[in-house]
C-alpha positions in Angstrom: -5.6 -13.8 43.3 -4.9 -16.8 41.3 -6.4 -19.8 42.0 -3.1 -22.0 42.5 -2.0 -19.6 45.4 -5.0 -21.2 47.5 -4.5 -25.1 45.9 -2.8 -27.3 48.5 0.3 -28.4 47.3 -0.3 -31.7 48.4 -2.8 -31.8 45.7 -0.4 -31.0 43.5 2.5 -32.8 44.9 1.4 -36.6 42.7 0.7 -35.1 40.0 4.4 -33.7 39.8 5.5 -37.4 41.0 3.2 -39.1 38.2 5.0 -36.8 35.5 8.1 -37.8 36.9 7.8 -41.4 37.5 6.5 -41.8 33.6 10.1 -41.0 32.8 12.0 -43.2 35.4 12.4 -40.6 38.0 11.8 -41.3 41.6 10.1 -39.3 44.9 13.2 -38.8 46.6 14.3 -36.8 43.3 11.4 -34.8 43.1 11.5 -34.1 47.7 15.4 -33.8 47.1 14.3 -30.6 44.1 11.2 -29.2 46.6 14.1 -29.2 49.0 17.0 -27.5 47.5 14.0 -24.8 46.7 12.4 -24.2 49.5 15.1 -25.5 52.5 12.4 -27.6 53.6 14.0 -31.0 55.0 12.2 -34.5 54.1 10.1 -34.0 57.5 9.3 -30.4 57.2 7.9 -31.3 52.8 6.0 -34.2 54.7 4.4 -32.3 57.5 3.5 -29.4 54.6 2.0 -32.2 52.6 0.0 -33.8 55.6 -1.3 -30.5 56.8 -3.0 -29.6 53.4 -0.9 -26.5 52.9 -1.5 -24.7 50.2 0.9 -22.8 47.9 0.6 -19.7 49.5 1.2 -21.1 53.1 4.3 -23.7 52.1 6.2 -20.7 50.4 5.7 -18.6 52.8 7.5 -20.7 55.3 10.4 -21.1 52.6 14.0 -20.1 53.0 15.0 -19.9 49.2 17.5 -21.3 47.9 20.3 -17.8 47.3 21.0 -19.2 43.9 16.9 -19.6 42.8 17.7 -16.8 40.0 19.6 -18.9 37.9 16.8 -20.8 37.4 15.9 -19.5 34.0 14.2 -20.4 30.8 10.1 -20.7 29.6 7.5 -22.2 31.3 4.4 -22.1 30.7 5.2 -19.9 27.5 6.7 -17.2 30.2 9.7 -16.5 31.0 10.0 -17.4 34.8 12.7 -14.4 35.6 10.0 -12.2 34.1 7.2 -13.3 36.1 6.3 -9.8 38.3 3.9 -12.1 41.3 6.6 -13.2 43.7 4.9 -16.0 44.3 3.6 -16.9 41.2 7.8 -16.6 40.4 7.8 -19.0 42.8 5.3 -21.7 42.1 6.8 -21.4 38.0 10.5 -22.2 39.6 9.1 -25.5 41.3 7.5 -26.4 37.9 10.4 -25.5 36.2 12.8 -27.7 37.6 10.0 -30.2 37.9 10.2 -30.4 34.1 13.5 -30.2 33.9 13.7 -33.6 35.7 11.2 -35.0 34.1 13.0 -34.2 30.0 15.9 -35.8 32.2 18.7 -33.2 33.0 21.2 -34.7 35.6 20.5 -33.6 38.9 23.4 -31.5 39.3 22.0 -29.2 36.6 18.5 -28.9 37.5 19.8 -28.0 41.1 22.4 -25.7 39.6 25.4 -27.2 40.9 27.7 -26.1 38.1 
């Protein structure tokens, strides 16, 4: 088991924030990504985030989003629709679009609107 499946994504959760707040993004961008991910609404990412849950527990009580595969493209030098773990796929999806933020794609493509 990887180690990340057991990290709390709270402690996670600023790091992702100080990334994207180096290059003028905001915390309602990154909750507005974790949601359109996970279905999570703002109250349901805070409660996660409060509770200490960890990777393993806060994708578990997911509802992907049904259009999660076109998330494509390297991270990490892997491709993340290669990636076999289904929640290692996971975790890489949220760093994907994480990164695509942060190298300041418009919202509407990092949430695959088109």
């Amino acid at each position: 088991m990887h180690r990340i499946f057991t990290t709390s994504v709270a402690a996670v959760y600023p790091l992702y924030l100080t990334k994207l707040e180096k290059k003028g993004r905001t915390a309602e961008e990154l909750d507005e990504v974790i949601g359109w991910l996970t279905g999570f609404d703002d109250a349901q990412l805070h409660r996660h985030l409060a509770d200490g849950s960890t990777f393993e527990e806060f994708f578990a009580d997911a509802r992907l989003n049904p259009n999660v595969s076109l998330i494509t493209g390297m991270i990490c030098g892997v491709r993340v629709e290669e990636i076999e773990d289904p929640l290692m796929q996971k975790i890489r999806y949220l760093d994907k679009l994480v990164d695509e933020l942060a190298r300041g794609k418009a919202m509407d493509k990092v949430l695959r609107r088109a």
